[in-house]
C-alpha atoms as an extended CHARMM CRD file, in Angstrom:
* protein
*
       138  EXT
         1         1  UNK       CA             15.9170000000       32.4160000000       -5.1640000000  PROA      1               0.0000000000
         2         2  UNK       CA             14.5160000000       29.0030000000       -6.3310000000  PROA      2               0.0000000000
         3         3  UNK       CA             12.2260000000       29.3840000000       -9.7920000000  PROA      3               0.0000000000
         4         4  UNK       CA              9.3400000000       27.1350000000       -9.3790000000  PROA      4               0.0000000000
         5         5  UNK       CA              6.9310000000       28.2920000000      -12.5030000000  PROA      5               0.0000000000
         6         6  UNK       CA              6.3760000000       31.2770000000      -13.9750000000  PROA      6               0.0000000000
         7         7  UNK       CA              5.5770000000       33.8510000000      -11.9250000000  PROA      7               0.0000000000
         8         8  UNK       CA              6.2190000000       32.0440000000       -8.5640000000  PROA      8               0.0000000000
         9         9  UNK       CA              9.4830000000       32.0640000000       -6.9170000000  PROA      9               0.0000000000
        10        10  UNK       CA             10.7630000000       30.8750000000       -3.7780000000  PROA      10              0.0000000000
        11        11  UNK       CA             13.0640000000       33.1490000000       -1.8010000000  PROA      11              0.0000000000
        12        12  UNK       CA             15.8310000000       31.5400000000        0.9860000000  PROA      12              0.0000000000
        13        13  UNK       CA             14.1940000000       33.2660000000        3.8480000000  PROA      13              0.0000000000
        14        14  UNK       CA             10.8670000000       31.3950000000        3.4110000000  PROA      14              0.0000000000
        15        15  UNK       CA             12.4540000000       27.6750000000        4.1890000000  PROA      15              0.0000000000
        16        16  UNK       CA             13.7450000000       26.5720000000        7.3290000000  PROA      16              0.0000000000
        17        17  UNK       CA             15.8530000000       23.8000000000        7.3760000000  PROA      17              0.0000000000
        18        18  UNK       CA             16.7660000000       21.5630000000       10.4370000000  PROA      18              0.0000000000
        19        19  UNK       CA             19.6290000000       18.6890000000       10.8810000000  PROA      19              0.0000000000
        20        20  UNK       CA             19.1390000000       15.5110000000       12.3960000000  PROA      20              0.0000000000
        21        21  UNK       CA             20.4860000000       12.2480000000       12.3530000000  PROA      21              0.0000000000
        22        22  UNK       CA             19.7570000000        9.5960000000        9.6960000000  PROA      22              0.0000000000
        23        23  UNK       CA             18.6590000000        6.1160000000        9.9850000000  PROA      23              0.0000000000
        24        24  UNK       CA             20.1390000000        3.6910000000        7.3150000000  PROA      24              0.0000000000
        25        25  UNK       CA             23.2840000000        3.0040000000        6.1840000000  PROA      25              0.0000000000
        26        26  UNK       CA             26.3800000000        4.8420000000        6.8730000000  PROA      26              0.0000000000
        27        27  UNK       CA             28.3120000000        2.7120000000        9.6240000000  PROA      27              0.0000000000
        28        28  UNK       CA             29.5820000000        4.7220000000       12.4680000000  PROA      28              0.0000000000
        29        29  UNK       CA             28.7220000000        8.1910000000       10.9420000000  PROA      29              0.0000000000
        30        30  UNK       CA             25.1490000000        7.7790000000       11.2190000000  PROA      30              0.0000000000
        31        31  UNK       CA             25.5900000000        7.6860000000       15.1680000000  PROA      31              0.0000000000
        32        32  UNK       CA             28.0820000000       10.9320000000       15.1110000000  PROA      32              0.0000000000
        33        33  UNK       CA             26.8320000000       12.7330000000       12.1350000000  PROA      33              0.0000000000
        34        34  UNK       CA             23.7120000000       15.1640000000       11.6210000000  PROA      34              0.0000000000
        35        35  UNK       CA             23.4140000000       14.5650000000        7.5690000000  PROA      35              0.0000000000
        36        36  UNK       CA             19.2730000000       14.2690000000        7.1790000000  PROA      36              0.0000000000
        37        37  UNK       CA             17.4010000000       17.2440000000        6.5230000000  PROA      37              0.0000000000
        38        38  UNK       CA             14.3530000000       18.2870000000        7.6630000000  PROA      38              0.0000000000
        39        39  UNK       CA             13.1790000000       21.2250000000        5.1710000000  PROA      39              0.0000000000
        40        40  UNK       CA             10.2990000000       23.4390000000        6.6700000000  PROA      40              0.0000000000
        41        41  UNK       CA              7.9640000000       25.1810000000        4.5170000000  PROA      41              0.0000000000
        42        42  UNK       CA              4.9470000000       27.6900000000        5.8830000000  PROA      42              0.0000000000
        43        43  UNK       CA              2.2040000000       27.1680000000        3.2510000000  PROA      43              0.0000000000
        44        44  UNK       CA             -0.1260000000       29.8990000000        5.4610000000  PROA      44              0.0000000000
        45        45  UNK       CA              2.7010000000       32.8060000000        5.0510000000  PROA      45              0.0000000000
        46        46  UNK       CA              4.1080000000       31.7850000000        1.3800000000  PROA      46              0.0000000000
        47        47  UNK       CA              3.9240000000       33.8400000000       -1.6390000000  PROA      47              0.0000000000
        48        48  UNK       CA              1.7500000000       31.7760000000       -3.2960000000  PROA      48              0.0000000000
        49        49  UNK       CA             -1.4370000000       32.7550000000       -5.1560000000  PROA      49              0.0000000000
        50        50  UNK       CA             -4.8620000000       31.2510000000       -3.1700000000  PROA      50              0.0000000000
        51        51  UNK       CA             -5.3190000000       28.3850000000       -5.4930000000  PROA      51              0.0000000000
        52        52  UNK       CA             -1.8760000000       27.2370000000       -5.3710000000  PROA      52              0.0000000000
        53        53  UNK       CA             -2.0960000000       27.6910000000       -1.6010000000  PROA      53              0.0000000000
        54        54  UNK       CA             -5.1360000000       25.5920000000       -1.2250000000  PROA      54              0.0000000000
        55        55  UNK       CA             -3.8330000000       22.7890000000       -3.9010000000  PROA      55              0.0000000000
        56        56  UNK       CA             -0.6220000000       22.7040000000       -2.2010000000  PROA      56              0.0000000000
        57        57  UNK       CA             -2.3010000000       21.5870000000        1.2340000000  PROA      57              0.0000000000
        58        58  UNK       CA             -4.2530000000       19.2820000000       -1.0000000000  PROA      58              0.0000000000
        59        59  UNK       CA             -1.1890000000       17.5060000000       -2.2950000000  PROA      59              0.0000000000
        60        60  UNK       CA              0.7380000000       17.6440000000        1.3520000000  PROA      60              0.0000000000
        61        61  UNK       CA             -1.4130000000       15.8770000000        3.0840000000  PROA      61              0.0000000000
        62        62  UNK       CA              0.5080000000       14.0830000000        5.9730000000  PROA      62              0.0000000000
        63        63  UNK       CA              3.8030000000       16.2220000000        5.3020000000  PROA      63              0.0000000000
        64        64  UNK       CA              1.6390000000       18.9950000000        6.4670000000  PROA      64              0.0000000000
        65        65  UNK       CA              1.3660000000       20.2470000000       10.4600000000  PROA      65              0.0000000000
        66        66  UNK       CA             -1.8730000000       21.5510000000       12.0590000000  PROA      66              0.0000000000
        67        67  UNK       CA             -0.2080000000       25.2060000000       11.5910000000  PROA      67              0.0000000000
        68        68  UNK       CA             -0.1300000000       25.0090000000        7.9130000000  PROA      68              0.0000000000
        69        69  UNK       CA              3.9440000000       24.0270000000        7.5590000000  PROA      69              0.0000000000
        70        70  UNK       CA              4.9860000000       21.5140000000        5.1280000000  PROA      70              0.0000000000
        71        71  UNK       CA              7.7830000000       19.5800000000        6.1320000000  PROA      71              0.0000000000
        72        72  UNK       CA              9.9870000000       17.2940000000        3.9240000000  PROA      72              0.0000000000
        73        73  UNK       CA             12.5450000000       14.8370000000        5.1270000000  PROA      73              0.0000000000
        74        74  UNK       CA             15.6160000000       13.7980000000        3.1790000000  PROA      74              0.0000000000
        75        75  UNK       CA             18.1340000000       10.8980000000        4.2170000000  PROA      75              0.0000000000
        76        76  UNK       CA             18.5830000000        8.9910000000        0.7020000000  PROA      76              0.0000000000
        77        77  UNK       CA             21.7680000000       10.3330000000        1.1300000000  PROA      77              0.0000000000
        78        78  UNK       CA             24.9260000000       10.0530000000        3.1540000000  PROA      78              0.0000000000
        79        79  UNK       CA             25.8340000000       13.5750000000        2.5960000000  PROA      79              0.0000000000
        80        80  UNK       CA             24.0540000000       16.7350000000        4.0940000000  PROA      80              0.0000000000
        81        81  UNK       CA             24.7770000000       18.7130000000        0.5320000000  PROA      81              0.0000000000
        82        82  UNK       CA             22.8280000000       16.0140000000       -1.3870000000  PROA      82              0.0000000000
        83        83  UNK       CA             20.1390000000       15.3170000000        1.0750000000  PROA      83              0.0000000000
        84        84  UNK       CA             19.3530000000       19.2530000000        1.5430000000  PROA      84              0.0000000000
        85        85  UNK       CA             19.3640000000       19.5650000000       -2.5010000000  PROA      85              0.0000000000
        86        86  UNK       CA             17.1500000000       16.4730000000       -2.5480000000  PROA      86              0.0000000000
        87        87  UNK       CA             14.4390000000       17.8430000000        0.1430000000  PROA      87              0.0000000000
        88        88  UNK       CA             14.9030000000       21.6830000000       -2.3030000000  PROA      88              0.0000000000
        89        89  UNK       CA             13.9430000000       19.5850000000       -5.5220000000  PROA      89              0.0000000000
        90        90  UNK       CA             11.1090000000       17.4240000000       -3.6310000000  PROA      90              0.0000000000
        91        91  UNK       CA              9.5210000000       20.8300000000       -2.4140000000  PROA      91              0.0000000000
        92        92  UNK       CA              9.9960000000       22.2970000000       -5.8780000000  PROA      92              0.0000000000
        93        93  UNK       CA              8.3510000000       19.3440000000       -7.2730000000  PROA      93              0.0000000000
        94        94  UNK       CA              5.2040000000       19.4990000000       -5.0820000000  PROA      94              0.0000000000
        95        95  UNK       CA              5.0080000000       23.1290000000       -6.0280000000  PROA      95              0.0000000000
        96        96  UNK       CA              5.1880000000       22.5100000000      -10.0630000000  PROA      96              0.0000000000
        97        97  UNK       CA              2.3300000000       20.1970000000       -9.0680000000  PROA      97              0.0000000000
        98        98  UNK       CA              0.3290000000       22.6740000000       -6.8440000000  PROA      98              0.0000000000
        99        99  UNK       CA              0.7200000000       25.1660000000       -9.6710000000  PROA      99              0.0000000000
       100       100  UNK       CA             -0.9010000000       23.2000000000      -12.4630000000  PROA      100             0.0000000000
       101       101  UNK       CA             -5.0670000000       23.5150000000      -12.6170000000  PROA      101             0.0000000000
       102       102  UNK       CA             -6.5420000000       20.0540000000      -12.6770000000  PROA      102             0.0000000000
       103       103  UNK       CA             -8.5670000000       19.2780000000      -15.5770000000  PROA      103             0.0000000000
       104       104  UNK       CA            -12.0900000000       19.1650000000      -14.7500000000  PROA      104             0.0000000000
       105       105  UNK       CA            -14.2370000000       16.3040000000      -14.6240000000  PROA      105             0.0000000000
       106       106  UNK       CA            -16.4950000000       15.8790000000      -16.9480000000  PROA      106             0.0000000000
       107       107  UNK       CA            -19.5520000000       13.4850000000      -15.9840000000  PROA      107             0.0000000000
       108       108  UNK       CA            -19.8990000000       10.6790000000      -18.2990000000  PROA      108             0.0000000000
       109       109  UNK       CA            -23.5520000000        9.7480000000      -19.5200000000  PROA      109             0.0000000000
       110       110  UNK       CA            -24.9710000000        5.9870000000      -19.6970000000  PROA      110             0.0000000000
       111       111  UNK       CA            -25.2840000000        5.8820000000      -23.2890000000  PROA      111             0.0000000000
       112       112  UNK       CA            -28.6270000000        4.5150000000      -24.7280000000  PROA      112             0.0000000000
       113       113  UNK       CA            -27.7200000000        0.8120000000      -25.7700000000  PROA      113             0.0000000000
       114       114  UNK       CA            -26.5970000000       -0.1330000000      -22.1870000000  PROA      114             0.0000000000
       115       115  UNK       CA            -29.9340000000        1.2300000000      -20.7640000000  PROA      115             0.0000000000
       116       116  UNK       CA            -31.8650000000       -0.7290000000      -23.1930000000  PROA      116             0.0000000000
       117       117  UNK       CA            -29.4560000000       -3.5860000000      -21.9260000000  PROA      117             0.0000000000
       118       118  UNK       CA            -30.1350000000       -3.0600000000      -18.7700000000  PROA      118             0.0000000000
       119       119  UNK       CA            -34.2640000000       -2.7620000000      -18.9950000000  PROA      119             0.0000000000
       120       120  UNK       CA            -34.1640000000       -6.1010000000      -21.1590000000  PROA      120             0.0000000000
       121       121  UNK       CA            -32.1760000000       -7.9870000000      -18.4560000000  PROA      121             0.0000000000
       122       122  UNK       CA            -34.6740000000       -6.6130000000      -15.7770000000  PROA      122             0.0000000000
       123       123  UNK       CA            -37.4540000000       -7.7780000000      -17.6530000000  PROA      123             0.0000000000
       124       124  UNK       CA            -35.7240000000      -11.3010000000      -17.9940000000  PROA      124             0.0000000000
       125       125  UNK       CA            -35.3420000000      -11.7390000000      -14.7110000000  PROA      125             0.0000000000
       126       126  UNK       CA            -38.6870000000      -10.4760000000      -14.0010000000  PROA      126             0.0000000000
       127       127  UNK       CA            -40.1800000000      -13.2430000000      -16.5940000000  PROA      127             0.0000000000
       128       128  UNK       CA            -37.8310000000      -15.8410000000      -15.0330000000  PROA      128             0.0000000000
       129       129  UNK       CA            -39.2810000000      -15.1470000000      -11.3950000000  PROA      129             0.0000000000
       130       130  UNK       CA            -42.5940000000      -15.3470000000      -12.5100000000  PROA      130             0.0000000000
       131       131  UNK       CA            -42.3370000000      -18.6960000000      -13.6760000000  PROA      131             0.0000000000
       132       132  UNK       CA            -40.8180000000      -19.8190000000      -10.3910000000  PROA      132             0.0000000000
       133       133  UNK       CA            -43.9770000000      -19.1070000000       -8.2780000000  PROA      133             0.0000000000
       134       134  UNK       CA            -46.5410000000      -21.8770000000       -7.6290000000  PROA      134             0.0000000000
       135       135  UNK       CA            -49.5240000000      -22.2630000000       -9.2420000000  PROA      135             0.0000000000
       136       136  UNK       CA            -52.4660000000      -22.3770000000       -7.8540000000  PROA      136             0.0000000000
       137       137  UNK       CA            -54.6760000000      -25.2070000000       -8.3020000000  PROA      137             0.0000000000
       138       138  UNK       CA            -58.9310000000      -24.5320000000       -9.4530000000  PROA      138             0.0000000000
């Protein structure tokens, strides 16, 4: 069991996590050795509350399939231990993220001295236009 926030846990059973091969350093390991980790995490089927749910897809945005499944990819290390704690905490983090309710915007207003600004340059520019056209002769 993996504490997230309060309330929301994440049991063992829910990830799924695959081995493949790393790219980077690492000499001849990285040709013989299975150390990245590819962590797997069903958003559609988690014990999550709705919002949390619907922020989470929010905030996973390429990391997350058609069918709903997050999927995180660790390799920083050269170790399978530290790159399979390093996808846990990455998914944890995302979570912590998805659990905390935006603030919500507030519109801002034009205050009034920049729309008086803004009418007085209008009407200099309308002056200095008018003063541009020909004049007509009697």
């Amino acid at each position: 069991m993996i504490a997230v926030a309060k309330g929301i846990v994440l049991s063992e059973d829910e990830l799924e996590e695959h081995f493949v091969r790393a790219s980077g350093p690492g000499g001849q390991n990285v040709n013989k050795v299975s150390t990245a980790v590819q962590l797997r995490y069903d958003v559609k089927r988690a014990r999550l509350p709705e919002a949390v749910r619907v922020r989470l897809a929010q905030i996973g945005g390429r990391r997350l399939t058609g069918d709903g499944v997050l999927i995180i990819t660790a390799q920083r290390f050269r170790t399978r231990e530290q790159n399979r704690q390093d996808a846990r905490a990455r998914l944890v983090a995302l979570l912590r993220r998805a659990v905390e309710i935006p603030p919500r915007r507030v519109p801002t207003k034009v205050p009034p001295a920049a729309r008086r600004a803004r009418l007085a340059a209008k009407r200099h520019r309308k002056i200095a236009k008018e003063r541009r056209t020909p004049v007509t002769g009697e």
